[in-house]
C-alpha positions in Angstrom: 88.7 139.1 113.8 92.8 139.0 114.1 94.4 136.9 111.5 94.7 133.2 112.5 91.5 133.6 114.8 88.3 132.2 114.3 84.7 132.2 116.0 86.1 128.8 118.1 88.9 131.0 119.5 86.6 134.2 119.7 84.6 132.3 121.8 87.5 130.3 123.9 88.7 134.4 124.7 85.2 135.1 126.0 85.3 132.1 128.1 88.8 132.8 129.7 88.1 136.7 130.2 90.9 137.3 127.1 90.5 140.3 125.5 89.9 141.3 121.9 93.5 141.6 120.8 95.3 140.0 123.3 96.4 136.4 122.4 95.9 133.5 123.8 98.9 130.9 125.0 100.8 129.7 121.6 98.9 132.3 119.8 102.1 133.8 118.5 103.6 130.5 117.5 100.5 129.1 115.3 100.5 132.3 113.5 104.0 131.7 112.9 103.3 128.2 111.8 100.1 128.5 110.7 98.4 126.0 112.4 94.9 125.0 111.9 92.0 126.0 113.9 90.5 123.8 116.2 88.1 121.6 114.8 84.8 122.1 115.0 83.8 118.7 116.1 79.9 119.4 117.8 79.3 119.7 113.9 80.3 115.9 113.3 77.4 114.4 111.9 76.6 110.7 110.7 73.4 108.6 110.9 73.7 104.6 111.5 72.0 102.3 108.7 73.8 99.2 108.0 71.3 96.8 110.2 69.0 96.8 112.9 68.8 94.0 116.0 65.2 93.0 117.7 64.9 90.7 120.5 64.3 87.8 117.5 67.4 88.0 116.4 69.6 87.4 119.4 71.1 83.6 120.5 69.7 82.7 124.0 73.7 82.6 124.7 75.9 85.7 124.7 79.0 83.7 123.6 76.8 82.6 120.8 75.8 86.1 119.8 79.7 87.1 120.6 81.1 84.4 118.3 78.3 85.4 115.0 79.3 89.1 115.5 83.2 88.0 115.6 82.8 86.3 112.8 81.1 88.9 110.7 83.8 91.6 111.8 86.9 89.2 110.9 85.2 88.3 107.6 84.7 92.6 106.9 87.8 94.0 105.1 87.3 97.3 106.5 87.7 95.7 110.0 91.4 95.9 110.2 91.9 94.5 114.2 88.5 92.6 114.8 90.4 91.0 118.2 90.9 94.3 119.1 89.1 95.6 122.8 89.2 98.5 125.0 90.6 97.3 128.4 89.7 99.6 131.8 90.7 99.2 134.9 91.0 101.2 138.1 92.9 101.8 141.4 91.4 101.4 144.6 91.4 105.4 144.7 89.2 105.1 141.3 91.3 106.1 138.8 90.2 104.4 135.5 92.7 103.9 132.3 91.8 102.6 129.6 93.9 101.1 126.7 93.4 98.5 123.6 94.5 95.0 124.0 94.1 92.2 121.2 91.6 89.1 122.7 93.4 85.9 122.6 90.8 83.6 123.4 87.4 83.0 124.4 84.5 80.2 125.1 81.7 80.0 127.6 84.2 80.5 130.9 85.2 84.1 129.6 87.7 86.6 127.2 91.2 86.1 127.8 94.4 88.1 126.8 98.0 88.3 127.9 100.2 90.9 129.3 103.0 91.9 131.7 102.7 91.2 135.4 104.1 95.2 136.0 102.1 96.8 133.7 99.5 99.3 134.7 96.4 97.1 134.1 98.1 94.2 136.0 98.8 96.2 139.2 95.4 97.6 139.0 93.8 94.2 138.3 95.6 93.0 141.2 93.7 95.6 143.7 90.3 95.8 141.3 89.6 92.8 139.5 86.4 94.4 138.5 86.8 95.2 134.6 85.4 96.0 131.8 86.0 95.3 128.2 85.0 97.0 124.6 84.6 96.0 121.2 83.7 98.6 118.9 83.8 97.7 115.3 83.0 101.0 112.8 81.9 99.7 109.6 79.4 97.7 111.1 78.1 100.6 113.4 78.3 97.7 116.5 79.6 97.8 120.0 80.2 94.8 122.3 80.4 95.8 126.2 81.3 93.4 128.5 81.8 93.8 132.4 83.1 91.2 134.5 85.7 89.7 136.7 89.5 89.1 135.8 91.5 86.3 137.0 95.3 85.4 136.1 94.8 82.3 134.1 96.9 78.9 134.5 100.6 79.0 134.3 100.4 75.9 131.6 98.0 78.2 129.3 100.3 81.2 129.6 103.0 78.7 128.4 100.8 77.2 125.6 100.0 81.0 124.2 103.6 82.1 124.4 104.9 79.4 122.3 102.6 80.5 119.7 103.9 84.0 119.2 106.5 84.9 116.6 110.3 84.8 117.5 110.0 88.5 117.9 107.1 89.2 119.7 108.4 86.7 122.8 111.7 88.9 122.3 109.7 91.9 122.9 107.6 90.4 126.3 111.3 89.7 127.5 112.8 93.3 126.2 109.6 95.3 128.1 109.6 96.4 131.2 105.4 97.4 130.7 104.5 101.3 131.9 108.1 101.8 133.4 109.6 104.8 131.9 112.4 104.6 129.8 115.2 107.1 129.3 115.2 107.3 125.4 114.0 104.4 122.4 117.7 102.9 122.4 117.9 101.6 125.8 114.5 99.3 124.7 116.5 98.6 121.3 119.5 97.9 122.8 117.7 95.6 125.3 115.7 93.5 122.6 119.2 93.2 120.5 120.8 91.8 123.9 118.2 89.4 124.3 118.2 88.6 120.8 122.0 87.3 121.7 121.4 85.5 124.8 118.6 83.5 123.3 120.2 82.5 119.9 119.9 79.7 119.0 117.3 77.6 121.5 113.7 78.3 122.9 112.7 81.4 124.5 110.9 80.9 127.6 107.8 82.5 128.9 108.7 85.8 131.6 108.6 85.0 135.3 106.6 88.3 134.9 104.4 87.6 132.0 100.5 85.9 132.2 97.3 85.6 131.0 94.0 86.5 132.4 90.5 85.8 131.8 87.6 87.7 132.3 84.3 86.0 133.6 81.5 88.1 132.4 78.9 89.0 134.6 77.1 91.4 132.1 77.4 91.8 128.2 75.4 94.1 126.2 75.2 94.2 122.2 74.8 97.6 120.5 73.8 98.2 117.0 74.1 101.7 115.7 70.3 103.1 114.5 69.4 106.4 112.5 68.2 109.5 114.5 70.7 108.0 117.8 67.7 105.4 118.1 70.3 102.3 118.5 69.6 99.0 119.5 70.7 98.1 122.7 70.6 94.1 124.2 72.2 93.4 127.8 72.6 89.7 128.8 73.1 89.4 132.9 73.6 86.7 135.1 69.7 86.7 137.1 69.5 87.4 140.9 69.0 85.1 143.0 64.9 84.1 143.1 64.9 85.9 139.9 62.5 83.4 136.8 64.6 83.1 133.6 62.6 80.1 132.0 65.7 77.7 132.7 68.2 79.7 131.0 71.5 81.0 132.4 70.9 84.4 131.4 68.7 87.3 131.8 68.4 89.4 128.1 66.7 92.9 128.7 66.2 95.9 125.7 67.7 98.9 127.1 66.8 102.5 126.0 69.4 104.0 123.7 
């Protein structure tokens, strides 16, 4: 095997039709800079034991069962962002992106969280309003899933949130032009500093361009992590129509891990 190769690379040549010998793209360079193989990551192994969930366990309300796990994340130490949730959306053509956002509010009506009008999730919102959010929250081994519609939320609450923020994050919603592309990080310096200027002094007012939105779950599944990939999976739905749920607004079903 030629120095800086390994069986992962051995086999990526065999793949591609390289031979023996020959390198691949970069080769030269990472023997120059002795870079590290890739990782082996199919060998990542670790087992889930810190609880199980049954059917017993769960609130007949999902935003009951959201608010308990919440709570246990926040109160975890190792939990550094328990707010934090994996936001996708898509184009009408179906291209999905995904990124985290921090949830900034939530009761029985839906999740809510703040962003710029031209951002990338806004625009794609604003032709697919058909979301889906993610909680995933390591130590605990728990995931929370949530699909739904979004919806811009009222101008007032936008207002009420904004006022809440620190000096410099409202700074930074007025500095941002969201997912435009910038020509180096001292234009959006120079822009916050500029802003800083014209504001001292008084009140910063919420962006023509910045809201909230709220996401009206239609489906929200619990997920506790379980030794030998046997996890614990509870969905909550909204029923059909016809459909008997013993006089409660949601439908909770087991799913197979």
């Amino acid at each position: 095997m030629i120095r800086g190769s390994s069986p992962v690379k051995s086999n990526l040549r065999s793949i591609l039709g390289v031979p023996t010998g020959r390198c691949l793209l970069h080769d030269y360079k990472m023997e120059q800079t002795e870079r590290p193989d890739l990782l082996d990551v199919a060998s990542f192994r670790r087992d889930y034991h810190h609880a199980e969930l049954r059917g017993t366990d769960l609130a007949h309300d999902p935003f009951v069962q959201f608010h308990a796990w919440l709570n246990e994340a926040t109160a975890c130490p190792a939990v550094l962002e328990s707010t934090a949730m994996v936001l996708s959306t898509s184009s009408p053509e179906g291209e999905v992106s995904s990124r985290v956002v921090l949830l900034k509010g939530y009761d029985e009506t839906g999740f809510r969280f703040f962003t710029n009008m031209g951002s990338r999730k806004a625009l794609q919102i604003a032709s697919n309003n058909s979301v889906s959010l993610l909680f995933y929250w390591e130590p605990l081994e728990r995931q929370i899933q949530i699909n739904g519609i979004a919806s811009i939320l009222p101008r007032s609450e936008t207002e009420a949130y904004f006022a809440s923020r620190p000096r410099g994050s409202r700074i930074g919603a007025w500095a941002s032009r969201q997912s435009m592309v910038l020509p180096d990080r001292e234009t959006l310096d120079r822009q916050a500093t500029e802003l800083e200027e014209r504001f001292s002094g008084q009140e910063i007012p919420v962006p023509d361009f910045w809201r909230g939105y709220q996401v009206a779950p239609r489906k929200i599944e619990f997920w506790q992590g379980r030794p030998n990939r046997l996890h614990d999976r509870f969905r909550y739905r909204r029923p059909v129509q016809g459909e008997s749920t013993c006089g409660t607004e949601w439908v909770i079903e087991r799913l197979s891990p």
